[in-house]
PDB file of N, CA, C and O in Angstrom:
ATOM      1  N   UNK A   1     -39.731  86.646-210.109  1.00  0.00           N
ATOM      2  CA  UNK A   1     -40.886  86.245-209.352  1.00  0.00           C
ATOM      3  C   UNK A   1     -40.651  84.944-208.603  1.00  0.00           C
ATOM      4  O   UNK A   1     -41.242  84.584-207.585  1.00  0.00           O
ATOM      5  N   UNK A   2     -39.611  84.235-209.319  1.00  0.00           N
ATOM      6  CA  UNK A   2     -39.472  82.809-208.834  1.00  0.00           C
ATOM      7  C   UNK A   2     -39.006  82.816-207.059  1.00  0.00           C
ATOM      8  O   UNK A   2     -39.277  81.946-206.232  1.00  0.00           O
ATOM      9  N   UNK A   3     -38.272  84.034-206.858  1.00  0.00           N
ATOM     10  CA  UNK A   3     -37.283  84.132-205.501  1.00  0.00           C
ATOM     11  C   UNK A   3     -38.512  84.704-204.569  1.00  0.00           C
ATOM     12  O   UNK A   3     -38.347  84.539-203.361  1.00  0.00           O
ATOM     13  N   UNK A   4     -39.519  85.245-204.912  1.00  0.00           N
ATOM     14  CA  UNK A   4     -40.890  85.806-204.096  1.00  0.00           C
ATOM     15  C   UNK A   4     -41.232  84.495-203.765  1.00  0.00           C
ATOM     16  O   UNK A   4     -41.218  84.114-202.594  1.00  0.00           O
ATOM     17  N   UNK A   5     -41.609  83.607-204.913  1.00  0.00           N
ATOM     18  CA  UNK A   5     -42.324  82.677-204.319  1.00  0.00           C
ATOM     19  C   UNK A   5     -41.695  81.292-203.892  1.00  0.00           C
ATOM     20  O   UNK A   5     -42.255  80.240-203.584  1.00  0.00           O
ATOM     21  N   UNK A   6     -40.031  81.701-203.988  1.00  0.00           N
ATOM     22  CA  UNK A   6     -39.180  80.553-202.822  1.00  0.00           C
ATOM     23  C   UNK A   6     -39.756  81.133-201.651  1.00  0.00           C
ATOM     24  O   UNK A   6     -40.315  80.066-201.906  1.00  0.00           O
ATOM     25  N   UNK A   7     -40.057  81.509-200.978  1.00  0.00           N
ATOM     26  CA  UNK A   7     -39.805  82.187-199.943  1.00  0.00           C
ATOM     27  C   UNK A   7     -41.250  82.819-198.760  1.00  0.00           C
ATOM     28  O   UNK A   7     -41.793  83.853-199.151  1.00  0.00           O
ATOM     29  N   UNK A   8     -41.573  82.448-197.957  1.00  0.00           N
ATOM     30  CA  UNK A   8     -42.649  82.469-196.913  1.00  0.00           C
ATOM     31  C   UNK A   8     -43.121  84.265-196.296  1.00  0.00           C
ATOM     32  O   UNK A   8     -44.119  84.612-195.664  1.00  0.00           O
ATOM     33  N   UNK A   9     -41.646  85.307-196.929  1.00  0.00           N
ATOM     34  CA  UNK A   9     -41.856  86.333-196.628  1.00  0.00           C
ATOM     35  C   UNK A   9     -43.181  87.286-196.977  1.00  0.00           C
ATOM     36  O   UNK A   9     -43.453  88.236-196.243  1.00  0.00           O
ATOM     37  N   UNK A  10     -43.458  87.175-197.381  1.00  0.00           N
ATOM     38  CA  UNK A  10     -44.866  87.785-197.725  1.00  0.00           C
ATOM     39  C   UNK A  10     -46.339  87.140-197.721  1.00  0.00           C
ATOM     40  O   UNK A  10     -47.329  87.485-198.366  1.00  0.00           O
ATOM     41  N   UNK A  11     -46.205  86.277-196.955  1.00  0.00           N
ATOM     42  CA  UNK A  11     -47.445  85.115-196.737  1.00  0.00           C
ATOM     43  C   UNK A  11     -48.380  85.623-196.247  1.00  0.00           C
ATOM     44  O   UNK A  11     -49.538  85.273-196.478  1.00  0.00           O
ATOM     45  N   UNK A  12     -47.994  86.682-195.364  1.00  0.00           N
ATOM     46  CA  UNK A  12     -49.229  87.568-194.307  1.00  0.00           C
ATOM     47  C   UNK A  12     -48.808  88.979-194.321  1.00  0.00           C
ATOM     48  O   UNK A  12     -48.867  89.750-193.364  1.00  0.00           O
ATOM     49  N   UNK A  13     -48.232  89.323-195.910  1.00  0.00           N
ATOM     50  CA  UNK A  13     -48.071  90.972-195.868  1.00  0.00           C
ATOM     51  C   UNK A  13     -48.532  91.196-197.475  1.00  0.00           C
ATOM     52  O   UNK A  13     -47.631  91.638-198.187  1.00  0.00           O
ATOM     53  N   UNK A  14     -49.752  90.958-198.093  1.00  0.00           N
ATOM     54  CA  UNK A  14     -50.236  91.248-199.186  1.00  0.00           C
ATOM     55  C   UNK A  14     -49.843  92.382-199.490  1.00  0.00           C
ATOM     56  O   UNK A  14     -48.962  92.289-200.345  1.00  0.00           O
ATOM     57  N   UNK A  15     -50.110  93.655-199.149  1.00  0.00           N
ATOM     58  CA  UNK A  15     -49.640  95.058-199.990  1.00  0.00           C
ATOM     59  C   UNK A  15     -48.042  94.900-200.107  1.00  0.00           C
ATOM     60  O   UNK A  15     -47.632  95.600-201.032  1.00  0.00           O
ATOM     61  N   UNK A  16     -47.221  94.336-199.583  1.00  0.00           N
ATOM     62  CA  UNK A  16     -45.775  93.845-199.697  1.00  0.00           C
ATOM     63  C   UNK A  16     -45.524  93.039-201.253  1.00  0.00           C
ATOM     64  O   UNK A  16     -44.848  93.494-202.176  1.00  0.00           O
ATOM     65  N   UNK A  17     -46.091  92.041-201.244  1.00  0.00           N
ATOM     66  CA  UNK A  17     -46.334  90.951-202.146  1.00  0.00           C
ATOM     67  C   UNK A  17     -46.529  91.764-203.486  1.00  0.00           C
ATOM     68  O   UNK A  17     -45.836  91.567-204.484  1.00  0.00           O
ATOM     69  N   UNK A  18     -47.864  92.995-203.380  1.00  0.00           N
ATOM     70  CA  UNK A  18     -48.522  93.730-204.613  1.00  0.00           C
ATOM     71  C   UNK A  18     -47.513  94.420-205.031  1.00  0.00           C
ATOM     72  O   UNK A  18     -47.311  94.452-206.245  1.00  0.00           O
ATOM     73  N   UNK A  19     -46.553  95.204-204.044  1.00  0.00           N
ATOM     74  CA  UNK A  19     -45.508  96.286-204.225  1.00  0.00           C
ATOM     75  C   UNK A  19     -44.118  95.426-205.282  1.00  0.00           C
ATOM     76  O   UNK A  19     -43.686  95.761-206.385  1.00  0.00           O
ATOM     77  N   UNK A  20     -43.759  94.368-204.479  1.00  0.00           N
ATOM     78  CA  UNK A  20     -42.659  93.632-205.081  1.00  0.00           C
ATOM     79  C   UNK A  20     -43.471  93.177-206.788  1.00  0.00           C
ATOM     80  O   UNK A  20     -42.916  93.538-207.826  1.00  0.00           O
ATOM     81  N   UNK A  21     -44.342  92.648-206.808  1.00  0.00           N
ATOM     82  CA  UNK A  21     -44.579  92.395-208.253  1.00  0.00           C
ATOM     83  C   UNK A  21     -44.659  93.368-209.380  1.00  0.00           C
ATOM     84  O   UNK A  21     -44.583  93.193-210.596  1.00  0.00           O
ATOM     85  N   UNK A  22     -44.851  94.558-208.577  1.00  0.00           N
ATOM     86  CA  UNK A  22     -45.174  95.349-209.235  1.00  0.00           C
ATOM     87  C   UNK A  22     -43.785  96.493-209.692  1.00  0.00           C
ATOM     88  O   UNK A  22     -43.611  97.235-210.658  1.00  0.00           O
ATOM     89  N   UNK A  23     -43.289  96.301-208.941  1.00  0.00           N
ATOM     90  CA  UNK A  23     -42.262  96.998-209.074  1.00  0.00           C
ATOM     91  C   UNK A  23     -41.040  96.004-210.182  1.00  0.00           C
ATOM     92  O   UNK A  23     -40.495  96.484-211.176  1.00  0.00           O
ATOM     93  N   UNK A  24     -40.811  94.351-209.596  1.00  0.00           N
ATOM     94  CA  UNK A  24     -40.807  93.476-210.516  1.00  0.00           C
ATOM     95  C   UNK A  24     -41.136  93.611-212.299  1.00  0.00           C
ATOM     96  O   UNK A  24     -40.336  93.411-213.213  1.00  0.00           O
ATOM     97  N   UNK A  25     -42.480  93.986-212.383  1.00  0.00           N
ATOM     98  CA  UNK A  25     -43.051  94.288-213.956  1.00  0.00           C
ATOM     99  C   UNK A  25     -42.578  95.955-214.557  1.00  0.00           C
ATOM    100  O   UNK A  25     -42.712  96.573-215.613  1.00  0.00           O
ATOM    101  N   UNK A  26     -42.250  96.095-213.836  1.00  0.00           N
ATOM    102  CA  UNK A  26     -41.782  97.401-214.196  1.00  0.00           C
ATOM    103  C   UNK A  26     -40.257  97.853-214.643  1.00  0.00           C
ATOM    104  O   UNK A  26     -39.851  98.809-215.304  1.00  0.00           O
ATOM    105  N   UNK A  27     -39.609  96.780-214.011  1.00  0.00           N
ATOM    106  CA  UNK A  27     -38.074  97.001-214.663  1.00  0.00           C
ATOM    107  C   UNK A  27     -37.740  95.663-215.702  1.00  0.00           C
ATOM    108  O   UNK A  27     -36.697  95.052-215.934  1.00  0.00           O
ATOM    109  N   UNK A  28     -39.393  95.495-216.294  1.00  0.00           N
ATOM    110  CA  UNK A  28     -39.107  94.333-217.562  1.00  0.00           C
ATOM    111  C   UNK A  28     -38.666  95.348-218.494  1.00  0.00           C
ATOM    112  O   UNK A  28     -38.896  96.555-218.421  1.00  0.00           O
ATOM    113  N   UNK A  29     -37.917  94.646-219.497  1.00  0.00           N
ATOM    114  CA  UNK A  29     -37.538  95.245-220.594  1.00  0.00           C
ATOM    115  C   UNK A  29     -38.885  95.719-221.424  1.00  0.00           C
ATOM    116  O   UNK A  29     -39.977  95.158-221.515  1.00  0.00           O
ATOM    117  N   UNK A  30     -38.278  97.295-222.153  1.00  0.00           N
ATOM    118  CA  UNK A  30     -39.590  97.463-223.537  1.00  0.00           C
ATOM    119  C   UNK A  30     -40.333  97.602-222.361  1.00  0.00           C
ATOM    120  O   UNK A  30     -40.080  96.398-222.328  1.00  0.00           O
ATOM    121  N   UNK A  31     -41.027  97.860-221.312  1.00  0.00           N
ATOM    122  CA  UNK A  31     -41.599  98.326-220.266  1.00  0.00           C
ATOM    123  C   UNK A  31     -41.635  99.663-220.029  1.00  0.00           C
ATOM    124  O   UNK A  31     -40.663 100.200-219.498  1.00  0.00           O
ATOM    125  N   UNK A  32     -42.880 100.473-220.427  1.00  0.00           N
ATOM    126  CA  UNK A  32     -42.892 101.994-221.212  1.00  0.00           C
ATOM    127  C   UNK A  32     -43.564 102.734-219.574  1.00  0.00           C
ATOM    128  O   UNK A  32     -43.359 103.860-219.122  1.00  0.00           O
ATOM    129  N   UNK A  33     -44.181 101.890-219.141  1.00  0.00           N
ATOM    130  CA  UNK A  33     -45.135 102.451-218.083  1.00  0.00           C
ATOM    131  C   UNK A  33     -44.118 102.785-216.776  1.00  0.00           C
ATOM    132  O   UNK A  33     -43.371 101.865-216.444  1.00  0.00           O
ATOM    133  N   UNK A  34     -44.046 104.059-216.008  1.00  0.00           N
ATOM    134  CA  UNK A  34     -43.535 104.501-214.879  1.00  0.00           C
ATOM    135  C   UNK A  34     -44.359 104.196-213.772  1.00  0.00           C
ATOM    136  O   UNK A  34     -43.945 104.603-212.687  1.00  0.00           O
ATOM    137  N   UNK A  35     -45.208 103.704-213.784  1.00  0.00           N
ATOM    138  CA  UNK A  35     -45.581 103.231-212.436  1.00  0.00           C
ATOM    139  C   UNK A  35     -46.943 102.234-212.979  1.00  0.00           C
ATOM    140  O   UNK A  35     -47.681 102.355-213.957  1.00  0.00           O
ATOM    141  N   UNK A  36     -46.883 100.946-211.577  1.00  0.00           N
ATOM    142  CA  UNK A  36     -47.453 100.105-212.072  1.00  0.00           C
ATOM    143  C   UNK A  36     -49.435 100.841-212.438  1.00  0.00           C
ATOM    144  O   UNK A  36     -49.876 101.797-211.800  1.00  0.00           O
ATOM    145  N   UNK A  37     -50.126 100.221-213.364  1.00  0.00           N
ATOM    146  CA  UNK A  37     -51.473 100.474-213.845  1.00  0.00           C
ATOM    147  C   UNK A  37     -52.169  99.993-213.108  1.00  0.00           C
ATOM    148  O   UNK A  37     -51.626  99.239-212.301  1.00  0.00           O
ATOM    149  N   UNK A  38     -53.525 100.154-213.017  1.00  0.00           N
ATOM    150  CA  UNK A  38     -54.920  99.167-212.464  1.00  0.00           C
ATOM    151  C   UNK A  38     -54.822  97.735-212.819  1.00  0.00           C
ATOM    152  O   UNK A  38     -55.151  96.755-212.150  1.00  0.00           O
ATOM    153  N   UNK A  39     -54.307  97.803-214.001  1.00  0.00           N
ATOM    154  CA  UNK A  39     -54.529  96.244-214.552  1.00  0.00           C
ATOM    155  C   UNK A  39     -53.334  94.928-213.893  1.00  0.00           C
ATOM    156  O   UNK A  39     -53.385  93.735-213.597  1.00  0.00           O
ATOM    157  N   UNK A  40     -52.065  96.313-213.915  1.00  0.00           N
ATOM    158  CA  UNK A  40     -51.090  95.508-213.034  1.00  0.00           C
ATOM    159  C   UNK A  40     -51.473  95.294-211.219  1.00  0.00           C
ATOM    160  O   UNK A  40     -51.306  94.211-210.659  1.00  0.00           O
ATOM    161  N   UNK A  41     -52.013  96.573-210.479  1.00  0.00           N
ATOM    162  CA  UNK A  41     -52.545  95.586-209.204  1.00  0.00           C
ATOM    163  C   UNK A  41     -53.474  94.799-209.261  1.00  0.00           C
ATOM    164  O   UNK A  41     -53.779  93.968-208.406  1.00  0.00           O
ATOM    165  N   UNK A  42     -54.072  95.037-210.436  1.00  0.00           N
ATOM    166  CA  UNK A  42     -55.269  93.557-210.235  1.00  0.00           C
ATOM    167  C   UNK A  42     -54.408  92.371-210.331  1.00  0.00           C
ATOM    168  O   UNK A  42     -54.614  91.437-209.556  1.00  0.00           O
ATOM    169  N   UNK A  43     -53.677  92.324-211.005  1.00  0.00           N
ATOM    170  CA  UNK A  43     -53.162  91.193-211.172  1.00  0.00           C
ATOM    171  C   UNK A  43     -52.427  90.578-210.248  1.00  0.00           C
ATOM    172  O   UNK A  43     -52.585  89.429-209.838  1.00  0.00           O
ATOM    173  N   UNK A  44     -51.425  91.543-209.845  1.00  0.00           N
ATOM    174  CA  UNK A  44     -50.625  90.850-208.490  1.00  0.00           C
ATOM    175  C   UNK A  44     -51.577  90.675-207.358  1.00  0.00           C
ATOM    176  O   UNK A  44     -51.211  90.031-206.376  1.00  0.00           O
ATOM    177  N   UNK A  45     -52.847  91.229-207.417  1.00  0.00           N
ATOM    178  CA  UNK A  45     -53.807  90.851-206.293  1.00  0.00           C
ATOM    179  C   UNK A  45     -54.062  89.674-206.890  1.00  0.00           C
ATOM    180  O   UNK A  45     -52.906  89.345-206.627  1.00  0.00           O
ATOM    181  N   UNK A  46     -54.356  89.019-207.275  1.00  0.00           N
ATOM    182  CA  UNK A  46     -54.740  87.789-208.036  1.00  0.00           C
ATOM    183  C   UNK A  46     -53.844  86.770-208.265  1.00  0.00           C
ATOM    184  O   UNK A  46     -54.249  85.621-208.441  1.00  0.00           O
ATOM    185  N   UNK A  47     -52.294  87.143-208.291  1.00  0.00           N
ATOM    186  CA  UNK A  47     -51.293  86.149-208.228  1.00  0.00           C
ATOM    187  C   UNK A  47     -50.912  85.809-206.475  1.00  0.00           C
ATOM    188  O   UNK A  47     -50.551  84.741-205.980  1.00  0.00           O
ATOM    189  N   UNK A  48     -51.070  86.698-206.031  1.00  0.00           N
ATOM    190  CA  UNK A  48     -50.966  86.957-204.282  1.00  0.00           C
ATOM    191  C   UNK A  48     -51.518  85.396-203.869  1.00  0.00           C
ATOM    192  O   UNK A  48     -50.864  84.608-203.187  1.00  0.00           O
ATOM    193  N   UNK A  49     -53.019  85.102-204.499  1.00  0.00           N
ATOM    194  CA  UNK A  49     -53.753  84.277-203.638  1.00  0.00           C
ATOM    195  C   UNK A  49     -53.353  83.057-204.898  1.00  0.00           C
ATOM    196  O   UNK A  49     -54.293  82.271-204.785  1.00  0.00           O
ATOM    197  N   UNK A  50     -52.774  82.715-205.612  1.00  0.00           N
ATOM    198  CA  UNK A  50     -51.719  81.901-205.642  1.00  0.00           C
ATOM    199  C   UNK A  50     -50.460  81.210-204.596  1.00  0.00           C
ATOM    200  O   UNK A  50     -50.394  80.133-204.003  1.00  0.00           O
ATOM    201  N   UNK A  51     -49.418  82.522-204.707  1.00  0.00           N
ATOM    202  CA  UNK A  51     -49.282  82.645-204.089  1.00  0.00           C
ATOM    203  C   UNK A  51     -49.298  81.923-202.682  1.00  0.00           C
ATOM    204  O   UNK A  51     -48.650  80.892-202.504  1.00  0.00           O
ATOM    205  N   UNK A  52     -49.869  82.358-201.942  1.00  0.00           N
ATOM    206  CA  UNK A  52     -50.665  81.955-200.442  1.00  0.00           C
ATOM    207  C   UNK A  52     -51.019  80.462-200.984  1.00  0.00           C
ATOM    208  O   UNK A  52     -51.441  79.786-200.046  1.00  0.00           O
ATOM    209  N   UNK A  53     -50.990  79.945-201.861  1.00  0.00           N
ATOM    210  CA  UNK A  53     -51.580  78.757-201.779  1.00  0.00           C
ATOM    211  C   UNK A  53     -50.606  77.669-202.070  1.00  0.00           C
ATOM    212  O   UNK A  53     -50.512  76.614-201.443  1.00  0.00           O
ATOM    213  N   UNK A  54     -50.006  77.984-202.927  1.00  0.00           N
ATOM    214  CA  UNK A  54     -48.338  77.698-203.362  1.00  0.00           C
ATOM    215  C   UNK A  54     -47.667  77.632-201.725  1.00  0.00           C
ATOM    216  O   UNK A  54     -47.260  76.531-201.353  1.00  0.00           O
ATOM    217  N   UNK A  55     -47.595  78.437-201.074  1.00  0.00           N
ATOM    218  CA  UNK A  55     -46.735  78.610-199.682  1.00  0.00           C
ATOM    219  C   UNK A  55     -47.302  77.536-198.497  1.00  0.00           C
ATOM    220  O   UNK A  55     -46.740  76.965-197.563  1.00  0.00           O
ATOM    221  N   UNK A  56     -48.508  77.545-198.932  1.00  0.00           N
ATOM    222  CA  UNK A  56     -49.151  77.434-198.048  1.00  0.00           C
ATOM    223  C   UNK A  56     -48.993  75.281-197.910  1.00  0.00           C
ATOM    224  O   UNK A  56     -48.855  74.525-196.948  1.00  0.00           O
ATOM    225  N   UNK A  57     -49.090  75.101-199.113  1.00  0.00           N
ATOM    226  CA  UNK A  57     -48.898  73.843-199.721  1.00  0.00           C
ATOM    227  C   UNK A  57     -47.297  72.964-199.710  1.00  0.00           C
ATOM    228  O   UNK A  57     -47.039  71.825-199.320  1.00  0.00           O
ATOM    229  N   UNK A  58     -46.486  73.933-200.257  1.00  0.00           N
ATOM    230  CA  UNK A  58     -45.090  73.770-199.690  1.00  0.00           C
ATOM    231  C   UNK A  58     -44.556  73.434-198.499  1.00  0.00           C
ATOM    232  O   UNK A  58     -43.438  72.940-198.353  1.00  0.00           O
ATOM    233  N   UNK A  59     -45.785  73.841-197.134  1.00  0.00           N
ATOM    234  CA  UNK A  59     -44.950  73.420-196.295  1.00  0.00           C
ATOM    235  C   UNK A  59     -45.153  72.167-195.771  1.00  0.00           C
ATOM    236  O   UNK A  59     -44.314  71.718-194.990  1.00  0.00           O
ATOM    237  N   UNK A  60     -46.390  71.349-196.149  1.00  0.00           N
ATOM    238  CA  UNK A  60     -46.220  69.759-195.879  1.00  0.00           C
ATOM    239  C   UNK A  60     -45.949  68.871-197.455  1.00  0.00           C
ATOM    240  O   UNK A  60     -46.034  67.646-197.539  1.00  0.00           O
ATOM    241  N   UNK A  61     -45.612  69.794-198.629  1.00  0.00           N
ATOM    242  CA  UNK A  61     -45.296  69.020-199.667  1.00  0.00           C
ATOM    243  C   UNK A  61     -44.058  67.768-199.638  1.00  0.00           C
ATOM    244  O   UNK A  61     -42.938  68.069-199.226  1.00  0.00           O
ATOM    245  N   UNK A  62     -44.254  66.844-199.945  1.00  0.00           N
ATOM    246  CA  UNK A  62     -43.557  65.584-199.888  1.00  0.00           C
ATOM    247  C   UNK A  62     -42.150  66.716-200.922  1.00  0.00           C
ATOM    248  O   UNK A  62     -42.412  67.685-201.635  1.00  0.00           O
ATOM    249  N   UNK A  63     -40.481  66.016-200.580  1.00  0.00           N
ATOM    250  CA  UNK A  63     -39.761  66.265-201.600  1.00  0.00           C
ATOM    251  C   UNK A  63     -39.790  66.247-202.505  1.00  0.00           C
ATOM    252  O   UNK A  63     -39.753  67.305-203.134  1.00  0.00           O
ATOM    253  N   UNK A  64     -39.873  65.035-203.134  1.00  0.00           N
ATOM    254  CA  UNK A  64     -39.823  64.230-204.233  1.00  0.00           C
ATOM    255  C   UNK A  64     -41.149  64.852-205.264  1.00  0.00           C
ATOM    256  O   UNK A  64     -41.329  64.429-206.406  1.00  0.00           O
ATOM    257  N   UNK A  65     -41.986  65.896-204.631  1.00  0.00           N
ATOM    258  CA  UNK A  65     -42.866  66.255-205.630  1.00  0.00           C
ATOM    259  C   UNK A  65     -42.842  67.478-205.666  1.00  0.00           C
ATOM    260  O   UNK A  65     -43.879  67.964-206.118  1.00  0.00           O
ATOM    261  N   UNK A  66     -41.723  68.506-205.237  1.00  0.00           N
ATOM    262  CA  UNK A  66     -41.434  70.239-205.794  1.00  0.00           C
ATOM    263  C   UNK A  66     -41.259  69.667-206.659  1.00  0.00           C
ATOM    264  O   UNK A  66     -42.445  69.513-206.950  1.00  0.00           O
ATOM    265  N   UNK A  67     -40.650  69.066-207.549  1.00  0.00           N
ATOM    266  CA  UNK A  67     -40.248  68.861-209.090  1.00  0.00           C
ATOM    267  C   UNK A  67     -41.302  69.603-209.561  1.00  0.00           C
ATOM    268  O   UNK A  67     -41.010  70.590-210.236  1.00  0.00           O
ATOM    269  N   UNK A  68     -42.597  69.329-209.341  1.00  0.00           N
ATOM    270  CA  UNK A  68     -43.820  68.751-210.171  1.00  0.00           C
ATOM    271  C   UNK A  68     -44.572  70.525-210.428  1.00  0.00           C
ATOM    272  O   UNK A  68     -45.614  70.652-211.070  1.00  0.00           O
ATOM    273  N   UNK A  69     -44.051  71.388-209.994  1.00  0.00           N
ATOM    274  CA  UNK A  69     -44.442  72.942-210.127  1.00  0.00           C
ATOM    275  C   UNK A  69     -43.412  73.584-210.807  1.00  0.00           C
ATOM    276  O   UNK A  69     -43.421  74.803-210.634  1.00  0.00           O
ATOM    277  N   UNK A  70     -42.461  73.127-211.578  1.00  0.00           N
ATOM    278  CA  UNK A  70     -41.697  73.636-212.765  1.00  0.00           C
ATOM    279  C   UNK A  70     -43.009  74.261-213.883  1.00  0.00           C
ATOM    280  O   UNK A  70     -43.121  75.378-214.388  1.00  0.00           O
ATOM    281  N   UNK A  71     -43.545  73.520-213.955  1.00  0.00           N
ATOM    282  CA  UNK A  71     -44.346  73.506-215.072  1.00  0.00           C
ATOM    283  C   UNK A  71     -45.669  74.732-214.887  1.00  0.00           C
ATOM    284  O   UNK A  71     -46.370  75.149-215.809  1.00  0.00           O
ATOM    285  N   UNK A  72     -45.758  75.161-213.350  1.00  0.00           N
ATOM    286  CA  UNK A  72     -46.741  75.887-213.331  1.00  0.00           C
ATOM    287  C   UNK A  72     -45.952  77.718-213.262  1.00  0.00           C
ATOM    288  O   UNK A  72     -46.561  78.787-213.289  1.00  0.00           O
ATOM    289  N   UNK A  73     -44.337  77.460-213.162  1.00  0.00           N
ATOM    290  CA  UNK A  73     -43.810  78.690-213.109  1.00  0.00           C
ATOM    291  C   UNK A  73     -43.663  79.156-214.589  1.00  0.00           C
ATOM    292  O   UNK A  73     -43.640  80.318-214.995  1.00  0.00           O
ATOM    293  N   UNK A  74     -43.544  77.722-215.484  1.00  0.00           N
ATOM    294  CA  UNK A  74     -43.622  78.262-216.832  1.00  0.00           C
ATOM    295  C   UNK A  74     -44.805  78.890-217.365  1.00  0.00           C
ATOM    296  O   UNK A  74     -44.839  79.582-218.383  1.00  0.00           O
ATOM    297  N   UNK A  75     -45.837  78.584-216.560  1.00  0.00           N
ATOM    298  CA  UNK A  75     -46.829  78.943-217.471  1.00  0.00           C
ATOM    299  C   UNK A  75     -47.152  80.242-217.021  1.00  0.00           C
ATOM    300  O   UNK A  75     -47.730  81.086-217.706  1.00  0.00           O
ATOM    301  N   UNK A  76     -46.661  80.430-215.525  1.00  0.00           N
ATOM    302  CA  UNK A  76     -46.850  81.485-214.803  1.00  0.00           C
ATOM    303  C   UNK A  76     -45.831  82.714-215.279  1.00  0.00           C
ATOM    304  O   UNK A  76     -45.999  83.853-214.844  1.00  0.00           O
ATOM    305  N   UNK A  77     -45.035  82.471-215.972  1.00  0.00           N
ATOM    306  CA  UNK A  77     -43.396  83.654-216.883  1.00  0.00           C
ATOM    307  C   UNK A  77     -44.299  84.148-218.289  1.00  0.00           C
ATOM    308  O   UNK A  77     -44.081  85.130-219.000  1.00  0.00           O
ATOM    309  N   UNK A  78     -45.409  83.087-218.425  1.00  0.00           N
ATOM    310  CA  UNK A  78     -45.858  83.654-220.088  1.00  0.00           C
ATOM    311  C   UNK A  78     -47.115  85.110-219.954  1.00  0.00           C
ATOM    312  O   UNK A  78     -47.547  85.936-220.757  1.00  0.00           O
ATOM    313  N   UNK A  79     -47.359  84.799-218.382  1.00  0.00           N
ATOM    314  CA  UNK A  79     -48.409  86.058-217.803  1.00  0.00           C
ATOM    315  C   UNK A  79     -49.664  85.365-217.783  1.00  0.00           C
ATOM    316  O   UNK A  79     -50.768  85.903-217.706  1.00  0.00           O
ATOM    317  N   UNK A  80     -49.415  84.079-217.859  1.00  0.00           N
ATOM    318  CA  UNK A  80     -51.057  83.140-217.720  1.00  0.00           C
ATOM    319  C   UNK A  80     -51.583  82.735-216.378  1.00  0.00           C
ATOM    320  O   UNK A  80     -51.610  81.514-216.217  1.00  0.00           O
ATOM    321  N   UNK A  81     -51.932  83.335-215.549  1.00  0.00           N
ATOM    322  CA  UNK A  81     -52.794  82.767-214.243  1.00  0.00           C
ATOM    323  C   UNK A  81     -53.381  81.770-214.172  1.00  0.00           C
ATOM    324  O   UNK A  81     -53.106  80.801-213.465  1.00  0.00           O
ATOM    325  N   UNK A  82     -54.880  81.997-215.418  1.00  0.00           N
ATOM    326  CA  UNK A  82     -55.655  80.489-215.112  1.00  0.00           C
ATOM    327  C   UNK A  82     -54.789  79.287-215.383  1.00  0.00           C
ATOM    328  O   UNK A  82     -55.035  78.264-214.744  1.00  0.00           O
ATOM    329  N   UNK A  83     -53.780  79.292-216.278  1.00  0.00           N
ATOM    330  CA  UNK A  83     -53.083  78.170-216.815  1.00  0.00           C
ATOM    331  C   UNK A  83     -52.553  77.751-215.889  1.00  0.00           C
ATOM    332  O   UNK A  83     -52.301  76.549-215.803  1.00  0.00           O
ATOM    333  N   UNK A  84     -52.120  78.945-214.589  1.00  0.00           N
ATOM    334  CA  UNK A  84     -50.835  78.799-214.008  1.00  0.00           C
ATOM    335  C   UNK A  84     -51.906  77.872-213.047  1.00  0.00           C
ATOM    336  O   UNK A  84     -51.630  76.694-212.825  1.00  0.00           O
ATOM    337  N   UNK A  85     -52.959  78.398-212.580  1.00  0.00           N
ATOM    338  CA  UNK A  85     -53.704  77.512-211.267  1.00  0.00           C
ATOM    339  C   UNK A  85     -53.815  76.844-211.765  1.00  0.00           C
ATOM    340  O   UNK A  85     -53.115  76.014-211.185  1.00  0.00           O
ATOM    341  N   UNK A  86     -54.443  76.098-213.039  1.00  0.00           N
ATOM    342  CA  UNK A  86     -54.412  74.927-213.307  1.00  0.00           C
ATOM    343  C   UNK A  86     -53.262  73.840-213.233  1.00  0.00           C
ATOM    344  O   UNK A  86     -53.506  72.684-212.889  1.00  0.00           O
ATOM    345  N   UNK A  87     -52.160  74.221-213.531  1.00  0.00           N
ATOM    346  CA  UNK A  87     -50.794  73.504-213.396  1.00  0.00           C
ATOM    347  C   UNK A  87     -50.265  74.052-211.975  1.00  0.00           C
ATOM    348  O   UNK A  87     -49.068  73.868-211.752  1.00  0.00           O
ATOM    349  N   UNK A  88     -50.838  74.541-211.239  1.00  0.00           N
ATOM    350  CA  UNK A  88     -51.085  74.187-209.875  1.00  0.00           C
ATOM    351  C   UNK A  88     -51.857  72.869-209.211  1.00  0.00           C
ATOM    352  O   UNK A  88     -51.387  72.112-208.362  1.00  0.00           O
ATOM    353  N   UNK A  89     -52.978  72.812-209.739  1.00  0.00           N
ATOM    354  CA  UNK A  89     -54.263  72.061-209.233  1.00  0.00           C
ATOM    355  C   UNK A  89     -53.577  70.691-209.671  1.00  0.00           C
ATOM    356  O   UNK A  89     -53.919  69.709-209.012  1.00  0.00           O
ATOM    357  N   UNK A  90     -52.882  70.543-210.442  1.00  0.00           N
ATOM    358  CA  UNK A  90     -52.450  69.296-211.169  1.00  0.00           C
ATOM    359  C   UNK A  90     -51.285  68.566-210.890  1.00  0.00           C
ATOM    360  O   UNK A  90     -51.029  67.376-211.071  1.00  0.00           O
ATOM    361  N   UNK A  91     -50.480  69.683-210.316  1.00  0.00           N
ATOM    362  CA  UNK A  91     -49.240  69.266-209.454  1.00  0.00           C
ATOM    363  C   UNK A  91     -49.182  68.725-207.774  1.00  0.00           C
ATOM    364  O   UNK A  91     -48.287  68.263-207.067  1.00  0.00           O
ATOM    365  N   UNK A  92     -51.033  69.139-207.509  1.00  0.00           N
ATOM    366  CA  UNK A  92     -50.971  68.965-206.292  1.00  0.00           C
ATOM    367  C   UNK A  92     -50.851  67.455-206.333  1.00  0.00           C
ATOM    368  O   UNK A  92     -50.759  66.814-205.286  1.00  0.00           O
TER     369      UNK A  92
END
């Protein structure tokens, strides 16, 4: 997920964004399900506008403070959203 969200390619192609995550969760290990669920596009709809905000923020972010969103990809690998916006909101 980390290389999606290096990257500006999907900033203005949401069903792109939904497809890659989803397809992403699907070749996790112990991953029983053949195609992504309801619960999985809700979600990448919901990480999307992250996402977009993350990108969106990056592009006048000072250097010296990407450091400071390590902490929101960790929280974002455990499958936590609100945690993750929050250690968004906090890094800004």
């Amino acid at each position: 997920m980390i290389d999606t969200f290096g990257s500006d390619a999907f900033l203005h192609d949401r069903q792109s964004f939904i497809d890659r995550c989803c397809g992403a969760w699907n070749m996790q290990i112990n991953n029983y399900y053949s195609c992504p669920t309801e619960a999985h596009e809700k979600a990448a709809e919901a990480l999307f506008q992250l996402y977009v905000m993350y990108r969106e923020f990056m592009s006048i972010c000072p250097a010296n403070k990407k450091g400071e969103f390590r902490f929101m990809f960790i929280v974002l690998s455990k499958g936590n959203l609100d945690d993750a916006l929050g250690k968004f909101g906090k890094a800004k």
